[in-house]
N, C-alpha and C positions, 0 to 999 in steps of 0.2 A: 669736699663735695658740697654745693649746693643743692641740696635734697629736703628741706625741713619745712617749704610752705605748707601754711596753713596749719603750722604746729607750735604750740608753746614748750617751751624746754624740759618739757617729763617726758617718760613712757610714753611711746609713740601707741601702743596697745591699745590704750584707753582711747583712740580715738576710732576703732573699729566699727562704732557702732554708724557709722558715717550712711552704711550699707543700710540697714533695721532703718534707718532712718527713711533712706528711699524708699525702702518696700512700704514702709507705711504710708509715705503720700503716695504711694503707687495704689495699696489698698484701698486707701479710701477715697480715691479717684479726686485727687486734689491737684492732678497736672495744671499746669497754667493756662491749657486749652480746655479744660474740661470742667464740666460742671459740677459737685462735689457728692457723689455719693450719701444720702444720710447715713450718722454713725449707727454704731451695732449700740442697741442696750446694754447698758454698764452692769455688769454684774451687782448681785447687794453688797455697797459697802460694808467690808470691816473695820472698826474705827478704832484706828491703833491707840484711843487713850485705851481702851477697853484691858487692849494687851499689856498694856504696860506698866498699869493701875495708874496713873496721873490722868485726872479728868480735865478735858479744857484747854490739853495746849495745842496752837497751831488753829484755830477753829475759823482763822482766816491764814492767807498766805504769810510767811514770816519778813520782814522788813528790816531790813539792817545794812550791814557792812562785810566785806571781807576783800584779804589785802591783795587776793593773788595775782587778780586781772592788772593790777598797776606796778606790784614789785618781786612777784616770782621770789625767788631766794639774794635778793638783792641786799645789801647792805641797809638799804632806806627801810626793810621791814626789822622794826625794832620795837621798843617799846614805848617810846619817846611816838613813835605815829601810830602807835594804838591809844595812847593816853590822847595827843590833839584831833585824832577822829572824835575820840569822846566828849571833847570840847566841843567841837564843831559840829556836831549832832546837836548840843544843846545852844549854844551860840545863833546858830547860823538856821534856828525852826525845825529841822530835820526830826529831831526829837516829837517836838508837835504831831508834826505832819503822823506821825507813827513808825518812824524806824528806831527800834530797839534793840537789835543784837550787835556787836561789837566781838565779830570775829575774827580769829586766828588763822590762816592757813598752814601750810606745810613747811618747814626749814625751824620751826621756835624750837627743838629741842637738840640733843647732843647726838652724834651719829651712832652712841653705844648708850646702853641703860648704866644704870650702877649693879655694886657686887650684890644686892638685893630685888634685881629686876625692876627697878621703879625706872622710869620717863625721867630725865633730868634737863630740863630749858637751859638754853646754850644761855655762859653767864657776862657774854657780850651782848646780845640780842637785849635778853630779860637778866639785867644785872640783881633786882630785889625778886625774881622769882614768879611764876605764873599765878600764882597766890596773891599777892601784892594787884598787881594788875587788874586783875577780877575785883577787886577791891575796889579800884580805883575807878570800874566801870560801874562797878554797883553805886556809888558813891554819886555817883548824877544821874542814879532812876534808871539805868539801861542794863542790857543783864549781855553777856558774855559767854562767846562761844569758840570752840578748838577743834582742830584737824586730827587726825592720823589716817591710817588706810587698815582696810580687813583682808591685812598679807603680812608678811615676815619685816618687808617697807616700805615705808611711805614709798609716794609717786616722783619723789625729786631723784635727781639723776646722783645725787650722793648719797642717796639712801637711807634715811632716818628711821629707826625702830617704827615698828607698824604695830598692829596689834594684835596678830592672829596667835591664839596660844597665850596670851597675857589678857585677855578682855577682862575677865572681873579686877585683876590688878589694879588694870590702868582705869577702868570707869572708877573703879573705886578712888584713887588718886585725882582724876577729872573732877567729883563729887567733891572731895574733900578742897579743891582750887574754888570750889564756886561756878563751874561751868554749866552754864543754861542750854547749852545747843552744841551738839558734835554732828561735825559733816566729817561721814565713813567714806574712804576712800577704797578704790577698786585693785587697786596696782599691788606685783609678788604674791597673787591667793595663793600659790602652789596649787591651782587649778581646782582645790575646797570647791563644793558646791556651793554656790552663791548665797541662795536663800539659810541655807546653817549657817553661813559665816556670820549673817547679816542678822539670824534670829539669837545666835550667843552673845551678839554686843547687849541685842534688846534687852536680854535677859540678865546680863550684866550689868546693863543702865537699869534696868528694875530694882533689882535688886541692893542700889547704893541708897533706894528713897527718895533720893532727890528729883525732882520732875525736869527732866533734858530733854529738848528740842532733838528729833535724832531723824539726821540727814543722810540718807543713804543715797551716796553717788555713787552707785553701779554702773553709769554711764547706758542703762536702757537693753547692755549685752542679753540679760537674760528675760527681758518683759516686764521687771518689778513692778508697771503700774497691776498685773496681774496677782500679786501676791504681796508686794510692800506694805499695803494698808494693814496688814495684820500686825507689822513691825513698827516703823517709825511714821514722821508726819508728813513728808517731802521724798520723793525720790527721783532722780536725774534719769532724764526719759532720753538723753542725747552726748555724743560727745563733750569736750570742751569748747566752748563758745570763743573765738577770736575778733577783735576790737576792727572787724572790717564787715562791710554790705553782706556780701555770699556768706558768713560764716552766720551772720545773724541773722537773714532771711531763712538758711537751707534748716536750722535749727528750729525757729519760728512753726514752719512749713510741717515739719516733724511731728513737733508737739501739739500742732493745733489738732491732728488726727485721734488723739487719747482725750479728747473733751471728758467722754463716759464716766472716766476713771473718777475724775476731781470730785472730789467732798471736802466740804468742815472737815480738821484735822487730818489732813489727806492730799498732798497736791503733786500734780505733773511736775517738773521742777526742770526747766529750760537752761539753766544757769543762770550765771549772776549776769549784772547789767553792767554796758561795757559805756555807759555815755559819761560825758567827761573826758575821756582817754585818749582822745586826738583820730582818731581812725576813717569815722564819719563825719557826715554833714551833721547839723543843728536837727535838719527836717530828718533825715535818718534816723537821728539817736530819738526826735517824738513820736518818731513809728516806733522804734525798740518797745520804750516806754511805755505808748500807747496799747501795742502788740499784747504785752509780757501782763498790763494789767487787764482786759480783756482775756488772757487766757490766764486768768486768775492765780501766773507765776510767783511765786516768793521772790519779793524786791530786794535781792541783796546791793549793795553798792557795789563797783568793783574800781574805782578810778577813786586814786589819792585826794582825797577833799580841799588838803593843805594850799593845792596847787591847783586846782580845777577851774575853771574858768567860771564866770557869772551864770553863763548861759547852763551850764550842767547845772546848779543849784535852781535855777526855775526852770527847768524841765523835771528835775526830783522831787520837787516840792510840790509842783499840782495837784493842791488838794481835792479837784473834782473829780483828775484819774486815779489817784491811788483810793476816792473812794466805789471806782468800779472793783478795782483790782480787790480792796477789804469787802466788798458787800458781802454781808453775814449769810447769804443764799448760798455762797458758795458753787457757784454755779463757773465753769468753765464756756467761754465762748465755743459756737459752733458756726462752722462754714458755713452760707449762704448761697454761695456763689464764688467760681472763682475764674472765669471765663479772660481767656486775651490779658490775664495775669492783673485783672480787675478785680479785688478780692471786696467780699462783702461778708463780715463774721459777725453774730449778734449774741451778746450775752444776756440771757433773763437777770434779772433783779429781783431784789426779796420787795420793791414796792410796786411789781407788778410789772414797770416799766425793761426798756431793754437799751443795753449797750451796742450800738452800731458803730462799727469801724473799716474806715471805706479809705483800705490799705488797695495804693498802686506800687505794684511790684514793677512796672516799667522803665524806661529809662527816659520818659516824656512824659510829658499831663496828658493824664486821660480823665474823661466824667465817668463817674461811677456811677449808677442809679439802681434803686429798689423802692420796698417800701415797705408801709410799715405790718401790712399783713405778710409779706417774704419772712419779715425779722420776729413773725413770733406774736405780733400784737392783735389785740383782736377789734374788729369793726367799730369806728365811732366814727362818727361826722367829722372830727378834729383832734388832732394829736399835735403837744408841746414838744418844742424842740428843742435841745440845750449844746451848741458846740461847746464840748468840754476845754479846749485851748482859746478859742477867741474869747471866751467866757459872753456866750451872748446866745439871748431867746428867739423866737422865730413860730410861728403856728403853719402847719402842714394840711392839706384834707388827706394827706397818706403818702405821698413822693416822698423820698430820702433822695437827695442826690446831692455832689459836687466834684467840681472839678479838680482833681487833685495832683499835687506836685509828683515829680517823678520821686520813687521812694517815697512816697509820703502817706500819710495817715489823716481822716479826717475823722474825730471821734466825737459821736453828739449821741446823748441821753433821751429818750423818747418817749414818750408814753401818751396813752389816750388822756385827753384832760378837756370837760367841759368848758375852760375857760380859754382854750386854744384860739379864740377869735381877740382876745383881749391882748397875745404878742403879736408884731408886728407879725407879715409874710412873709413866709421864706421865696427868698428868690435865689431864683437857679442862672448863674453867668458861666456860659461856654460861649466856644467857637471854633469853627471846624482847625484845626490847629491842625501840626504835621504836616503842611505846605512844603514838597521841596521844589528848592529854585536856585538861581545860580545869580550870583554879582552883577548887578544893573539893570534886571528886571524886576517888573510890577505884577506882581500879585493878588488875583482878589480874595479874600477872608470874609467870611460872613462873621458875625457875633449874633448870638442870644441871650437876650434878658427874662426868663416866663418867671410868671407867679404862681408858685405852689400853695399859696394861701387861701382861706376864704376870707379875704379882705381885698379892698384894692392896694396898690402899690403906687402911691402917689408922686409926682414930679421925678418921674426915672432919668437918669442922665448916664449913657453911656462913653467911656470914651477909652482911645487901644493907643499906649505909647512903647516907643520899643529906644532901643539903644542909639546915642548920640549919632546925626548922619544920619539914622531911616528914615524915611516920608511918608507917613501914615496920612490918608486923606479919606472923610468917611463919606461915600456916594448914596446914602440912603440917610433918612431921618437917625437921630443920636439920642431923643428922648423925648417923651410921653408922656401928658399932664395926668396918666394913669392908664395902671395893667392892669385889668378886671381879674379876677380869680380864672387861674387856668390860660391869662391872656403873654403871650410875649410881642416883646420888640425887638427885632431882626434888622441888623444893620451891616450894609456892604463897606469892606474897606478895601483902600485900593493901598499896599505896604511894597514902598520900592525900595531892593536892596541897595548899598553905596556901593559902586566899581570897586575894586580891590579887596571887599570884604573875603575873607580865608573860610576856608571851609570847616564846618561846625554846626549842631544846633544853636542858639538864638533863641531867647524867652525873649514874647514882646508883654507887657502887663493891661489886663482888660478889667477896668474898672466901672462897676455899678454903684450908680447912689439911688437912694430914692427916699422918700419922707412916710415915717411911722408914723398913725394916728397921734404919737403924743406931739409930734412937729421933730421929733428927732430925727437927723440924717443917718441913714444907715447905710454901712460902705461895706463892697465885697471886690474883692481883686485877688483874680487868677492867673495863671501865665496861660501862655497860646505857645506852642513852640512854630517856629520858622526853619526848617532844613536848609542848611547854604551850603551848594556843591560847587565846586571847580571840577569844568571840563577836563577830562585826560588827555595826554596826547594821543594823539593817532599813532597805530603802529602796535607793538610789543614792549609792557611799559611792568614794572614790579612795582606792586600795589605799596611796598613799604617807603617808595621813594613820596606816594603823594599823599596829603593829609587826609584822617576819618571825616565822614559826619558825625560816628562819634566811637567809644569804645565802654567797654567795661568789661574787668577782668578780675578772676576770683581772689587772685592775691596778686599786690603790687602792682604797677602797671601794665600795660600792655608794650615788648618792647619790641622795635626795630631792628633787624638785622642782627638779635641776639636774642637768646634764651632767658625766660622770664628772671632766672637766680630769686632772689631772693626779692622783701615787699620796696627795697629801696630801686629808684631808677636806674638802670645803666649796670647794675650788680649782677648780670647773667653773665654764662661764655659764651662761646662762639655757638650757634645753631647747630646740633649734630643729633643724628638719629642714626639708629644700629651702627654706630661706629662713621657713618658720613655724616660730611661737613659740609653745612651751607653757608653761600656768602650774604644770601639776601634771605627776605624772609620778616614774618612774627614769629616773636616768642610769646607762648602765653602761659595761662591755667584756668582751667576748668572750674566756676562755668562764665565763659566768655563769650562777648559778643563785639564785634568790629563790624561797622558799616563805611563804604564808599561808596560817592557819588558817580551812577556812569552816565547820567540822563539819556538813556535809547540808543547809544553809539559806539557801546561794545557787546561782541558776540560771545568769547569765551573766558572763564577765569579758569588757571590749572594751576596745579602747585602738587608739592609732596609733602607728606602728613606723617606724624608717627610722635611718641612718645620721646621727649627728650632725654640725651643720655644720663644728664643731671639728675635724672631723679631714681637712677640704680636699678634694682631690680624689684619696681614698685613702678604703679601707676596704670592707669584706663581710661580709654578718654573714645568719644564718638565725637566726629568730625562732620559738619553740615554747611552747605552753601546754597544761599534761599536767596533767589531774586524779585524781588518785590514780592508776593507774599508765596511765592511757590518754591518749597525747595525743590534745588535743582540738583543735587550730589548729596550724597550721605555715604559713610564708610561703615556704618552698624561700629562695633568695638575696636580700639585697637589697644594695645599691650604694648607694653617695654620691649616684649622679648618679637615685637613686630618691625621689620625692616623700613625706609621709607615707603610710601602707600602712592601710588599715584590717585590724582583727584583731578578729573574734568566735570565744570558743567557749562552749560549753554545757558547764557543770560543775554541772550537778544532781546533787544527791546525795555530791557528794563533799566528803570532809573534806578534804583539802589539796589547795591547788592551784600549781604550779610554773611559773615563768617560765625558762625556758632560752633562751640567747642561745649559739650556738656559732658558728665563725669558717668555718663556710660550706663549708671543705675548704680553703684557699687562705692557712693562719696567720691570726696574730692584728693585725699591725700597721694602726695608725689603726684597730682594730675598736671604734670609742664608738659603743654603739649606744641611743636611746630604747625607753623604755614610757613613749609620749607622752600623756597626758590618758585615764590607766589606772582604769580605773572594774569595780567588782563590784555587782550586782544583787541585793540577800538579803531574803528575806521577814522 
């Protein structure tokens, strides 16, 4: 049975908290349409060095490694790639930069203890012993950390001794290896009260002397940011995180709601970072990244360094985000805004200044805009700007804005600063983007260049190219021997699609130069997206025969005429719901969105909906079809144990029309849901 999207190979349990998750961005009003609720007041922290008697650990979020996200119980986790992660933390800056722990996950020990109840490391894995090891990590300045779970066993599906009923043993044998940091696992409690289970390890790592890092992954089941802090330094506010879009936004989305919580030795803890791993885009994994240090998460690594691509190692290594993520204030980002899936989060700073991160959750560029009194700062004639990625200055009289990639992150450091006239202006480059058109017509596009500065913006030159075969021709002025403070220049382009172009979004790139007081050119380039729709036939036509504008889907592709299966293509069966079988059709999972072009000349889309049989006796999924921005059908929940659903809406008149599938309120797991024998009406 294909039933495991959206699941790494343990206990499927631990990923219950899928639900807690929802309700909290439900609580705290962080829907994609909505504005964000300010948080509730954090109770006073408890500061688990207190409890523990070790003063000082964790006093920022912790920085390191661990294997699970890139080798599960795989042969490749051994000892041989815990020693060259070691290498390559100090090799390759990592080390610099501040990641220090060089963690273990679950599979390094034997599936029975010995006839003296000790832990025994499997002596294939770790042939010289976990001792050894720790050794070896200490040995290049980095300190070393180890798994188990607070149950009978571990979370791997072969079971490995856990440690519920042995806690002082095994911390004590942990102590005696050298271990700096134990992440507690949640899986086999025999239903133990959480907080006991989680307060005998504490008291058990107390008690060996030795000062451990102690990572309580509860997975958020019971609340722990409400009681953790009396125990360890870090606690798992979420399920497990998966190396895709939806697993790492809905997660993000979760945590960003427990802002309160975070103190010096004390953090939300999101899971580990999944860039590197192949799953995402570049601009994706700098949202992860950007995201995770802005809500002041513990940067573990989770993708094999050995093998990583260039790109992972300078998105890990930016020392100007991870020093949001380290600021010693210890402050967790807080929501701004999150309106049309525009998200605006600002973290305080211990030098006053604040972190903005102007995260689109969309699947187009959109401009994002605030400013710098929204984010927390307070009233000055001028404030410094710092984009953390381009690594480049800029002076504001108070606007924060840019136009930002779909997925993407735009993350700049702010503060009020007297000498704000002394950086160039920041200029703001949009244009009305999200144009849809069809194969061999012209288009007009307007573009914008203004100056957020108090300076001028000397010798502006704008100019909009798009992909080989378009004709971009600009009918108004392109640039300006200067934009006065607050001034823009607006220019009309006339962009004619090539005949045969197939249907799809289309970035065209809108490029600004203009000259900084010191004579330096200064360059900004955005994308503009282009909608390109192919007419339908006339008649009664299945949506699955003709191509998206675009899709995205929570695991794996979106498939045709079969059932999502699994995240590789074409892996699903046949389309069936309550035991019927369709021939035509989407297969998906939740949360998905499909758009097709009708340009004004179809009246109805119908299809039948339900829970695919593949995902057993699990799953919930709401079904929604919105024509241009009105939904037009909605089916509120539906369930496994729900038959196919009939679904009509009336989409007269509109140019596109969208299929959304969202996970109901209740996560995403076993969410395979049909657009069972999906049909459009068009004259």
């Amino acid at each position: 049975m294909r039933h495991l999207a959206m699941r790494e190979p343990r206990v499927t349990g631990r990923r219950a908290l899928a639900a807690v998750a929802a309700g909290l961005i439900a609580a705290a009003g962080l829907g994609v349409n909505a504005q964000a609720a300010p948080a509730a007041p954090a109770p006073a922290p408890v500061r688990s060095l207190a409890a523990s008697g070790h003063e000082g650990l964790a006093l920022t979020p912790p920085m390191g490694f661990n294997n699970w996200n890139s080798t599960h119980c795989r042969d490749e986790f051994d000892e041989s790639m815990v020693k060259g992660i070691a290498d390559l933390f100090v090799e390759r800056g990592l080390k610099d930069a501040g990641y220090e722990y060089v963690n273990l996950d679950d599979c390094w020990a034997l599936p029975e203890r010995d006839a003296d109840g000790r832990l025994v490391p499997d002596p294939e894995r770790f042939p010289n012993g976990i001792g050894a090891v720790a050794d070896y990590v200490h040995s290049k300045g980095l300190k070393f950390g180890i798994y188990t779970s607070a149950g009978t066993k571990t979370c791997s599906d072969i079971g490995f001794p856990g440690a519920l009923g042995h806690e002082y043993g095994d911390a004590r044998q942990f102590a005696d290896w050298g271990v700096d940091y134990l992440k507690y696992d949640n899986c086999n409690n025999q239903g133990v009260d959480a907080k006991q289970r989680y307060t005998t390890m504490r008291d058990a790592l107390a008690a060996t002397g030795r000062p451990i890092v102690y990572s309580i992954c509860e997975w958020g089941q019971n609340k722990p940011w409400e009681w953790a802090g009396e125990l360890g330094q870090l606690w798992r506010t979420t399920g497990d995180i998966s190396d895709s879009w939806s697993s790492m936004s809905s997660i993000m989305k979760a945590n960003l709601a427990l802002a309160p919580y975070a103190h010096p030795g004390g953090w939300n803890d999101p899971d580990m970072l999944e860039v590197g791993n192949g799953g995402m885009t570049d601009t994706e994994y700098r949202t992860h990244f950007s995201m995770w240090s802005v809500m002041a998460a513990p940067l573990l690594i989770g993708s094999d360094l050995r093998t990583a691509p260039e790109s992972a190692f300078d998105i890990l290594t930016n020392d100007e985000v991870i020093a949001v993520d380290q600021d010693p204030l210890g402050r967790q980002g807080e929501v701004v805004s999150s309106e049309g899936g525009r998200w605006v989060v600002s973290k305080e700073l211990a030098d006053g200044g604040r972190a903005v991160a102007l995260f689109n959750e969309g699947s187009r560029a959109q401009r994002i805009e605030t400013t710098a009194r929204a984010v927390g700062l307070p009233q000055a004639r001028g404030y410094a700007m710092r984009d953390l990625w381009k690594h480049s200055d800029a002076g504001t009289t108070g606007t924060i804005a840019a136009t930002v990639p779909a997925h993407g992150t735009v993350l700049v450091r702010v503060a009020a600063d007297r000498r704000w006239a002394q950086y160039p202006p920041a200029v703001d480059v949009s244009a009305d983007g999200d144009t849809v058109t069809e194969a061999g017509r012209t288009e007009r596009i307007t573009s914008e260049v203004t100056d957020l500065g108090g300076s001028a913006a000397h010798s502006v030159r704008v100019a909009l190219t798009g992909p080989e075969g378009w004709r971009i021709t600009p009918r108004s002025a392109a640039s300006a021997r200067a934009l006065e403070p607050g001034g823009t220049l607006a220019t009309d382009w006339d962009v004619t699609v090539p005949a045969g172009t197939s249907a799809g979004d289309r970035d065209l790139t809108l490029t600004a130069r203009h000259r900084a007081r010191s004579g330096a050119w200064v360059t900004s380039a955005v994308p503009v997206t282009v909608r390109v729709g192919v007419p339908l036939p006339a008649g009664r036509t299945a949506l699955s025969d003709a191509g998206p504008l675009s899709s995205s889907n929570g695991w794996g592709p979106v498939e045709r005429d079969r059932s999502v299966g699994e995240s590789q293509a074409g892996d699903g069966g046949p389309i069936t719901v309550g035991g019927q079988e369709f021939a035509k059709g989407l297969g998906v999972h939740a949360p998905s969105s499909v758009e097709y072009y009708l340009g004004g000349a179809c009246s109805e889309v119908t299809a039948q909906v339900g829970v695919d049989d593949e995902s057993g006796d699990r799953g919930s999924v709401a079904f929604e079809v919105w024509a241009d921005g009105t939904r037009a059908a909605s089916t509120g929940t539906v369930t496994h144990a729900d038959p196919a659903l009939p679904v009509f809406a009336d989409v007269s008149g509109a140019d596109v029309v969208r299929l959304v599938v969202t996970d109901a309120g209740d996560g995403v797991d076993y969410d395979h849901a049909d657009w069972a024998d999906l049909r459009v009406t068009c004259a």
